[in-house]
C-alpha positions as CSV (number, residue, x, y, z in Angstrom):
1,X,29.0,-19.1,19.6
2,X,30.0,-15.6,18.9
3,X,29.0,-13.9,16.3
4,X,30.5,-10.5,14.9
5,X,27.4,-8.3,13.7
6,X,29.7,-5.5,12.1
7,X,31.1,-8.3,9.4
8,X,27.5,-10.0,9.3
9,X,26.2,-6.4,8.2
10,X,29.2,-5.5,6.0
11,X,28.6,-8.9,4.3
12,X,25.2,-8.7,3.3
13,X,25.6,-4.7,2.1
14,X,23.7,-3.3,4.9
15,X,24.3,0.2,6.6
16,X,27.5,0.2,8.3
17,X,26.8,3.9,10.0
18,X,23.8,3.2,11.9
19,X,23.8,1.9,15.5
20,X,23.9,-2.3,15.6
21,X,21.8,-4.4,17.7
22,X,21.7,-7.8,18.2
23,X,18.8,-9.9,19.4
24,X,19.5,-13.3,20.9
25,X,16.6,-15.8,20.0
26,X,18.3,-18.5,19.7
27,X,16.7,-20.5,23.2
28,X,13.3,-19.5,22.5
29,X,10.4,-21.7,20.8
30,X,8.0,-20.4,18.5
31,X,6.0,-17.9,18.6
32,X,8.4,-15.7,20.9
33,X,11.4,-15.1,18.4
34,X,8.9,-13.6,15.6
35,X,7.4,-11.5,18.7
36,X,10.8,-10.4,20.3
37,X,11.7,-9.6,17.1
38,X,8.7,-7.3,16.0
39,X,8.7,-5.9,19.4
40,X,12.2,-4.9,19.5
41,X,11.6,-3.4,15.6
42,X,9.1,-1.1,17.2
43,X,10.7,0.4,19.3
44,X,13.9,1.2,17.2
45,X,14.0,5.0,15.7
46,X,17.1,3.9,13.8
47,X,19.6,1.1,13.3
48,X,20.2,-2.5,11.8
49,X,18.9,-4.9,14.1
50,X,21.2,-8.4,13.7
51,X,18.9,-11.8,15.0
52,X,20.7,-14.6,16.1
53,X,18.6,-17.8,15.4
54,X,19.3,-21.5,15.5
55,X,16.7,-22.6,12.9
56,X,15.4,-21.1,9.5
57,X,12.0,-18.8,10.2
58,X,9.5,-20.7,7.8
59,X,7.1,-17.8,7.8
60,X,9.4,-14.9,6.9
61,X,11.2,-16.5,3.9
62,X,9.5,-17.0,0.3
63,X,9.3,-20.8,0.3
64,X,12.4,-21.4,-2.2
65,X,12.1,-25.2,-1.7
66,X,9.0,-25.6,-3.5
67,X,9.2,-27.4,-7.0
68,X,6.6,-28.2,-9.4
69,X,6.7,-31.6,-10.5
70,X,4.4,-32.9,-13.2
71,X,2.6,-36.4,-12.1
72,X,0.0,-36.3,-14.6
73,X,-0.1,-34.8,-18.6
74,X,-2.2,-31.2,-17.4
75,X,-1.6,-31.7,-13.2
76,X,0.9,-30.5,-11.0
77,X,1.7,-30.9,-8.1
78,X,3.8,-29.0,-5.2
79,X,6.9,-30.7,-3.5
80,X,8.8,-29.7,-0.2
C-alpha cells in the first residue's frame, strides 16, 4: 500500500513547510509501534512525522465509543 504523506498532511491541516517523515509500523505488535514512535519523536528537531498503522492505537485516542446507557432508574453503566 502506498501512501502519499504530502496529501495525508495537507488533508488534515498540518504544516506543509516542514520536513516529512514517515514511520512504517504497520508489521510490528504491541508495545513497539507506541515505542518506535516516541523514539523517533525524540529525536526530531523539527518536522511532521506521518505513522503508518494497520490498526487503531487504543491508548492514544479519547475512547469515542463509550456510551452511557441507563440499566437502572439512578445507575449507569459504560458500553464498548
Amino acid at each position: 500500500m502506498s501512501v502519499d504523506a504530502q496529501q495525508f498532511i495537507e488533508e488534515i491541516d498540518a504544516p506543509v513547510d516542514e520536513p516529512i517523515e514517515q514511520l512504517d509500523v504497520r508489521n510490528l505488535g504491541p508495545p513497539r509501534p507506541l515505542s518506535e514512535t516516541l523514539e523517533r519523536l525524540a529525536e526530531m528537531d523539527e518536522g511532521v512525522l506521518v505513522q503508518l498503522n494497520d490498526r487503531a492505537s487504543q491508548h492514544l485516542y479519547p475512547n469515542w465509543t463509550t456510551t452511557a446507557t441507563a440499566t437502572k432508574p439512578g445507575k449507569r453503566t459504560r458500553r464498548r
